[in-house]
N, C-alpha and C positions, 0 to 999 in steps of 0.2 A: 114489510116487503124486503127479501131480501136482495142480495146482487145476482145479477147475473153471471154467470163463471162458466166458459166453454172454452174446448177444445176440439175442432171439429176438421178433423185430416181428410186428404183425400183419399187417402189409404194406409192399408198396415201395411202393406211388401213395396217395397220399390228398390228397383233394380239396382243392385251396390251395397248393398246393405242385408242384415239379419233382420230378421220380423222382428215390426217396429224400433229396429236398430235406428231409422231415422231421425224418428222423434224422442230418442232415451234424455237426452239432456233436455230438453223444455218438457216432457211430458210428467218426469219426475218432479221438477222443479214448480209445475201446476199442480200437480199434490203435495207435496208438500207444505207448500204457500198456502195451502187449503187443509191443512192439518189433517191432511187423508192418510189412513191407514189400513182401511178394507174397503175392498172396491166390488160391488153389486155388479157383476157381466152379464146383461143380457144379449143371449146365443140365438133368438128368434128368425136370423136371416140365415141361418143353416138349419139343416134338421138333425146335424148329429149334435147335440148340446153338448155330450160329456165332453168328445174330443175339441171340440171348439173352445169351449170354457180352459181346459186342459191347456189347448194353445197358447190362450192369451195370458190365461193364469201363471203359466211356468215361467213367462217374461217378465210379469211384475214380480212373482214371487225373487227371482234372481236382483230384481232393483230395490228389493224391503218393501212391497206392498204384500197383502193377503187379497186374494180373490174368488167369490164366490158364485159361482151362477144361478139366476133367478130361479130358475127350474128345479134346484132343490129345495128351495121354500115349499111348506105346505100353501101358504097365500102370497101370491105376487106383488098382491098391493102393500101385503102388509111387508114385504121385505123393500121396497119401495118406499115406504113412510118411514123406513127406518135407516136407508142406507145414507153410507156419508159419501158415496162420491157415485154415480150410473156411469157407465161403459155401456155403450152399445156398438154393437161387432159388426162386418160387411157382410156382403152376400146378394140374396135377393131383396131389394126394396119392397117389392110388394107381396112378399112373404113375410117381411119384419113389421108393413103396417098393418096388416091382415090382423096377423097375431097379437100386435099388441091392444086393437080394437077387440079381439077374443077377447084379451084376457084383463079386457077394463081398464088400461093402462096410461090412455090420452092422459087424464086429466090428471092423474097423479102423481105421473112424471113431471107433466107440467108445474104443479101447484109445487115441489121440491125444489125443482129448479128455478124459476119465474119468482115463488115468494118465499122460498126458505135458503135460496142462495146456493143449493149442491150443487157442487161442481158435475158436470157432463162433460162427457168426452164422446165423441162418436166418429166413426171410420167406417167411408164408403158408404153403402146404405145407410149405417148409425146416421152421418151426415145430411142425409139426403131429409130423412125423417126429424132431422132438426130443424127442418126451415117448414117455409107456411104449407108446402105441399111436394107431391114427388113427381110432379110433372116435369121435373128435369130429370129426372134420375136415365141411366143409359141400360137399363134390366129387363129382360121381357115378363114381362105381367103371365108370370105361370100361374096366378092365385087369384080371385077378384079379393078386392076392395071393398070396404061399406062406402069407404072415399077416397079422395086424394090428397085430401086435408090434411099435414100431420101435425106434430105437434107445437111449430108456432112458433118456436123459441128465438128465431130470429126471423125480421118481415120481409125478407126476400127468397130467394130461389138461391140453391148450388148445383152446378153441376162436377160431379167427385170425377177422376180419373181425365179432365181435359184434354185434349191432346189437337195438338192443330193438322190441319192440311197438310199432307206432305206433297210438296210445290212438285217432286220427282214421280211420285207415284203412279200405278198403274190403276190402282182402282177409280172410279166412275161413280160408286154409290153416295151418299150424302154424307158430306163431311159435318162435325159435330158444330160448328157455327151455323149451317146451312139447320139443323138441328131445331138449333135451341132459337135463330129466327123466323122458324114455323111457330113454336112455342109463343114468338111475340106478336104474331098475325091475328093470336086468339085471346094472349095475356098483355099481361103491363108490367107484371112486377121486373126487376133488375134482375140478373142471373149471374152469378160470380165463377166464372170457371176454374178450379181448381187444380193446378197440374200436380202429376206425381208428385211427394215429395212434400206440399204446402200443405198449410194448418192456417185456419182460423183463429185468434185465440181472441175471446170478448171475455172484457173484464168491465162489469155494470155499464156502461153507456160506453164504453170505447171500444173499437174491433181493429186487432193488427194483423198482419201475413207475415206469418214465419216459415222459414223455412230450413234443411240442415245446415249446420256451421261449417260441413265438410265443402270445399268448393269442386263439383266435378264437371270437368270441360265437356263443354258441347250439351248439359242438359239445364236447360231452364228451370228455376226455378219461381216466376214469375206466377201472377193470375190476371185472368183475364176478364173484365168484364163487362157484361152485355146489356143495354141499354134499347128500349124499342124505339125503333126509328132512328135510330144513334149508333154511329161508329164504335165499335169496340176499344176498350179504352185499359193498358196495360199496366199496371201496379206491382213494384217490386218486394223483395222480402222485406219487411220493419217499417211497409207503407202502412198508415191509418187508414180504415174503412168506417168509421167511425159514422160517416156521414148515411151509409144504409144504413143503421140503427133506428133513424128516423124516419125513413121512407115509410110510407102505407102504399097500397098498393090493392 
């Protein structure tokens, strides 16, 4: 059995920053500490893969990673069984579980990551598809599903791209608390809201919130998290989560 090893941001772009400028210092420093040197990019939440791979690729390339996206394998699984660190990109969630239920993927991401210890990273939908389902995700469902299910990696819910109330606003329509507590009228599990900017990082049995080292005024870098039947409950950057790890749900 190996460890568990995640990286799971709320997103690549956040405002003040170069793509994944955010995360260069922890995100490097997660491979490394995992002796990564070619990083497997699967582009399934977009449909241009070159350009997407291209993207993400030019960024590690510049930090001393190599990157290769899965789409150039003749076999997925087998590029999969072999890689040493999975990257999974944003986009559409239910475009990226679609896909990877096509292309046979559930189990063998899981079985690298869960019992062989590969480090995963994911951003945005990547993240959304790391937890037990993408019933929080904020994406409209252009694509069906075989399910909701994905792939487990950790036993709660994210919601990527957080963002609260704004107490001034003009809009009316449902704000993302009001959201994700329709989601608890029908669910149980926790929901972790994610704002710009924050990362999960779980290393075997312990999960922390980080966030950038840059301090910029006026933007939160906090997460929020949602409990059914329970007041929302807020966690700062270098707080342990440790304690979902163990939740069932």
């Amino acid at each position: 059995m190996g460890k568990r090893n995640l990286f799971l941001m709320s997103s690549s772009a956040v405002h003040g920053f170069g793509y994944l400028e955010h995360t260069q210092a922890d995100l490097t420093s997660f491979f490394k500490s995992n002796s990564v040197q070619k990083v497997l990019f699967i582009p399934y939440a977009l449909t241009d893969y070159d350009a997407y791979t291209e993207r993400v690729g030019s960024v590690l390339k510049r930090w001393g990673f190599s990157c290769n996206g899965i789409h150039t394998f003749a076999d997925p699984v087998e590029a999969v069984e072999n890689a040493e660190a999975i990257y999974i990109g944003g986009g559409n969630t239910f475009l990226l579980l679609r896909t990877l239920y096509e292309k046979q993927l559930i189990e063998p991401i899981r079985d690298r990551v869960l019992k062989h210890g590969v480090p995963y990273v994911g951003s945005s939908a990547g993240t959304n598809v790391a937890t037990r389902s993408i019933q929080t995700t904020n994406d409209m469902p252009i694509v069906h599903t075989p399910s909701f299910d994905a792939l487990a990696l950790v036993p709660f819910n994210i919601n990527p791209h957080y963002i609260d109330p704004d107490a001034n606003g003009k809009h009316m329509g449902e704000t993302r608390p009001e959201r994700i507590k329709q989601f608890h009228e029908l669910n149980d599990a926790p929901v972790l809201g994610l704002r710009e900017g924050t990362t999960l990082f779980v290393n075997g049995n312990n999960a922390t919130l980080i966030g950038p080292s840059i301090d910029t005024p006026g933007v939160c870098y906090d997460a929020r998290l949602f409990r059914k039947d329970q007041e929302p409950v807020e966690y700062a950057p270098l707080s342990s989560l440790s304690f979902l790890l163990n939740e069932q749900s």
